[in-house]
BATIFI-907910 format. One record per residue (C-alpha): x negated, y, z. Coordinates in pm, 1 decimal, padded with zeros to 6 digits, always signed. Layout:
N
<east->X | north->Y | up->Z>
...
END
This chain:
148
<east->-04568.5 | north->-02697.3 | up->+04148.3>
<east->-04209.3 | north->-02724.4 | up->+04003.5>
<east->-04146.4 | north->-03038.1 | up->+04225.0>
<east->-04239.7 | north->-02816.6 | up->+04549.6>
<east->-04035.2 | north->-02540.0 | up->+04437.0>
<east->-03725.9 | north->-02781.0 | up->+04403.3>
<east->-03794.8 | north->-02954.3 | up->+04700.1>
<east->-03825.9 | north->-02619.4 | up->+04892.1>
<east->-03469.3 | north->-02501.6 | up->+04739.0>
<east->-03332.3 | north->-02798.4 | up->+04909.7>
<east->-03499.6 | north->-02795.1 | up->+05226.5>
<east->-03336.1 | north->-02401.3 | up->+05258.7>
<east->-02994.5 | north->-02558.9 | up->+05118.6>
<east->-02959.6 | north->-02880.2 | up->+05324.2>
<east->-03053.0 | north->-02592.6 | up->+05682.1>
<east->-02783.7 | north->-02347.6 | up->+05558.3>
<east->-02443.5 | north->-02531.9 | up->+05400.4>
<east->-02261.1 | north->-02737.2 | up->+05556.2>
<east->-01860.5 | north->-02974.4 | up->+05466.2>
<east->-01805.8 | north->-03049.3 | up->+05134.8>
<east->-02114.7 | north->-02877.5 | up->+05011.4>
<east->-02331.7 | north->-03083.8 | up->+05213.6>
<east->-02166.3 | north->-03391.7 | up->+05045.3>
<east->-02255.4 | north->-03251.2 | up->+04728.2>
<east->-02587.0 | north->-03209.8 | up->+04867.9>
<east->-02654.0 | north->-03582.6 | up->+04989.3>
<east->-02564.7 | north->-03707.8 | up->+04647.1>
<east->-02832.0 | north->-03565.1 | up->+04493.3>
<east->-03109.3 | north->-03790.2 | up->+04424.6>
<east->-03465.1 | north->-03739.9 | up->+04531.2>
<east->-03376.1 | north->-03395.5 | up->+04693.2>
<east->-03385.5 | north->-03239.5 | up->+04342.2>
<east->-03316.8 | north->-02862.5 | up->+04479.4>
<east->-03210.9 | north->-02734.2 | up->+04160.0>
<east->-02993.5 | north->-02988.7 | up->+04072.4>
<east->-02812.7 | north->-02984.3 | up->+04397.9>
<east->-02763.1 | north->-02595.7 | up->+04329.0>
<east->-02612.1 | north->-02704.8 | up->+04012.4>
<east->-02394.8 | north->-02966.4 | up->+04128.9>
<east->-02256.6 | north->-02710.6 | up->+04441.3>
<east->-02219.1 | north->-02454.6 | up->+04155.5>
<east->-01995.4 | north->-02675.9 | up->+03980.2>
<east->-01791.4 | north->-02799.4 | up->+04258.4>
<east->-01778.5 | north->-02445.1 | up->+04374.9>
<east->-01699.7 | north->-02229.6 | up->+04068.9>
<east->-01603.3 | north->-02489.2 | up->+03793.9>
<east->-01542.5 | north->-02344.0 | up->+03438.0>
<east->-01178.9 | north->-02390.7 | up->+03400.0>
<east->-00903.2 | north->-02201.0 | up->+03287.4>
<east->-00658.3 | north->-02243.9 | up->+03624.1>
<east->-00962.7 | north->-02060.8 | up->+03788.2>
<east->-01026.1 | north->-01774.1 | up->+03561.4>
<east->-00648.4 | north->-01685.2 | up->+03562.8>
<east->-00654.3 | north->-01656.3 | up->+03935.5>
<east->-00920.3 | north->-01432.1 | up->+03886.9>
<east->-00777.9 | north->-01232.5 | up->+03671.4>
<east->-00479.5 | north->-01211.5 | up->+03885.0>
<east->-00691.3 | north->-01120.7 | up->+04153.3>
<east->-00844.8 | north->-00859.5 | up->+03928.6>
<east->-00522.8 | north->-00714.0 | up->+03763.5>
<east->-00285.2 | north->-00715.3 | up->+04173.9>
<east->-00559.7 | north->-00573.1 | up->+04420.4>
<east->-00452.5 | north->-00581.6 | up->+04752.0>
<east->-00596.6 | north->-00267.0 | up->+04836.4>
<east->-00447.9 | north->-00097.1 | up->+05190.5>
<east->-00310.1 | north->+00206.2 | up->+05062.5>
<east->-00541.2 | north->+00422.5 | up->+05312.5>
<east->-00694.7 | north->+00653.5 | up->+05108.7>
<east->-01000.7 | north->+00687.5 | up->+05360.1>
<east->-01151.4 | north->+00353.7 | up->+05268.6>
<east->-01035.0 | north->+00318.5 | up->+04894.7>
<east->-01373.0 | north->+00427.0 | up->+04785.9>
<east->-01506.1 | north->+00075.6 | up->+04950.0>
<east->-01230.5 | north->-00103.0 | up->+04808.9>
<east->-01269.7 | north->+00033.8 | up->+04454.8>
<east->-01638.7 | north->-00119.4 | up->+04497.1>
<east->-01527.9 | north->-00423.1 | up->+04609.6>
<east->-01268.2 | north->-00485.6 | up->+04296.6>
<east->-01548.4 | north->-00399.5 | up->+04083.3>
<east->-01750.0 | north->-00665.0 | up->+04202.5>
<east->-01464.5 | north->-00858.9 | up->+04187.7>
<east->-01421.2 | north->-00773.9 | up->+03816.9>
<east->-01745.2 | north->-00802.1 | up->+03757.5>
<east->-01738.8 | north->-01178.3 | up->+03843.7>
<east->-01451.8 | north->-01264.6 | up->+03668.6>
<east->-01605.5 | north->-01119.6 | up->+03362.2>
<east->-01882.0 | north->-01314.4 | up->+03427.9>
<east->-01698.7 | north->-01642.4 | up->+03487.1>
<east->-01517.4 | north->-01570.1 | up->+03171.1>
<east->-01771.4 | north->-01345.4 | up->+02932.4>
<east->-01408.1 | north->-01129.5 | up->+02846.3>
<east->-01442.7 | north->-00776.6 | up->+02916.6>
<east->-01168.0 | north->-00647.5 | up->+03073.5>
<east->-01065.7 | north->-00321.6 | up->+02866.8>
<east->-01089.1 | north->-00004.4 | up->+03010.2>
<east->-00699.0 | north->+00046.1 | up->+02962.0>
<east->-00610.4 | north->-00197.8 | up->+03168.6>
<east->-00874.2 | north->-00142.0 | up->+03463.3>
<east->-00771.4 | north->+00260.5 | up->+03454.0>
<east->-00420.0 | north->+00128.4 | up->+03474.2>
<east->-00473.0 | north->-00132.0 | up->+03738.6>
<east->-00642.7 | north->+00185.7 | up->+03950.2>
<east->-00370.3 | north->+00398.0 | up->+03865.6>
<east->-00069.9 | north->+00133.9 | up->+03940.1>
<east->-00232.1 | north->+00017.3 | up->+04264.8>
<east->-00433.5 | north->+00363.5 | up->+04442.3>
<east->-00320.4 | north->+00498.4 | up->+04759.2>
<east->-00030.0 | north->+00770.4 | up->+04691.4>
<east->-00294.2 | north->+01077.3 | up->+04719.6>
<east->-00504.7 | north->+00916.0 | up->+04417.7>
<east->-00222.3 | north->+00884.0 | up->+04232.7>
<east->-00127.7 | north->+01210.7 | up->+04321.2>
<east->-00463.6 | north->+01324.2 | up->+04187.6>
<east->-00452.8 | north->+01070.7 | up->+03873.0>
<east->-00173.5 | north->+01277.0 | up->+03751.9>
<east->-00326.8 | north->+01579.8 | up->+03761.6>
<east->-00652.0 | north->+01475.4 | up->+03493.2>
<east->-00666.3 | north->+01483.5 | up->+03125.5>
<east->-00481.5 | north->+01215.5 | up->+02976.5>
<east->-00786.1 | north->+01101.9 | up->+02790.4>
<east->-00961.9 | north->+01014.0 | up->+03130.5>
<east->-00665.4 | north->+00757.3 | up->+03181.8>
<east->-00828.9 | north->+00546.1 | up->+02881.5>
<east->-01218.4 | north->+00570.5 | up->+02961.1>
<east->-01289.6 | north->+00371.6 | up->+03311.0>
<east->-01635.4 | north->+00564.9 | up->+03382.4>
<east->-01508.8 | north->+00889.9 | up->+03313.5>
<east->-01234.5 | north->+00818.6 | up->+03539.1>
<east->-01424.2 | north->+00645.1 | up->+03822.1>
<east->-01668.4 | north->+00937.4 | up->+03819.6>
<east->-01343.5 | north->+01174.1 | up->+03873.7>
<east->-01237.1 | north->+00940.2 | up->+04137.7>
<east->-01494.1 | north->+00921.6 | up->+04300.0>
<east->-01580.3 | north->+01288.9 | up->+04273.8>
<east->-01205.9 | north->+01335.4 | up->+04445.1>
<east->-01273.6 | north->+01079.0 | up->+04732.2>
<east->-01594.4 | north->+01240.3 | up->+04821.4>
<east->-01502.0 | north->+01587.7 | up->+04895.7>
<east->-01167.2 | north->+01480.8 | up->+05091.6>
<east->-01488.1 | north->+01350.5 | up->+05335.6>
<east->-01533.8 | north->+01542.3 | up->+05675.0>
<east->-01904.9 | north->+01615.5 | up->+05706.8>
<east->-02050.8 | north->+01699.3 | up->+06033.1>
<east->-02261.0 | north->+02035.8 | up->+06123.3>
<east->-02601.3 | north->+01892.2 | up->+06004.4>
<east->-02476.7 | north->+01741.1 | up->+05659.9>
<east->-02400.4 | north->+01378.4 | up->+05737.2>
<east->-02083.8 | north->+01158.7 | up->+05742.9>
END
């Protein structure tokens, strides 16, 4: 049963990638599924340290638009961006630093907002992402019967 499982995870990876994964792929004897996820996993996401700084970097500079109308999407996104790197890395990124990285990089009405909360907020990321997204919510225009 194992052996049909593995073969069936390759059969699904050698329809859907395709370049240098497929290479991977190929060199994988005896179309061993879950060791050809393993060896695209490693030449995909390697542990190494050059990697998990860009992450961070990516983590601690967001390159979020400045449009305060889709920063509750983008907010998502960067956590799931955080969320990997702390994966990647098993370091939690303090809540300091992630309320800080918010407040540093938010459109100007957020920040506006951030300066208006309790100080204590600034430290505690779920109090402040529940604030946040308390704020972002009602600036929404809802229609006659309720909905978006």
């Amino acid at each position: 049963m194992e052996n049909a499982h593995s073969s069936l995870i390759y059969d699904v990876l050698v329809q859907y990638v395709g370049g240098r994964a497929m290479s991977v792929l190929r060199a994988v004897k005896g179309a061993n599924g879950a060791e050809a996820w393993r060896q695209i996993v490693r030449e995909y996401e390697p542990k190494d340290a050059s990697r998990y700084a860009a992450m961070l970097c990516g983590v601690m500079q967001p390159r979020w638009s400045g449009d305060v109308h889709v920063f509750e999407l983008e907010i998502r996104a960067w956590e799931e961006q955080l969320r990997r790197y702390e994966d990647a890395t098993a370091v939690r990124v303090p809540d300091e630093i992630r309320c800080a990285t918010v407040a540093k990089y938010a459109p100007a009405e957020v920040k506006d907002f951030l300066k208006m909360v309790p100080n204590d907020i600034l430290g505690n990321y779920e109090l402040l992402r529940t604030r946040l997204m308390t704020f972002l919510q009602r600036g929404r225009a809802f229609g006659s019967d309720g909905t978006l």
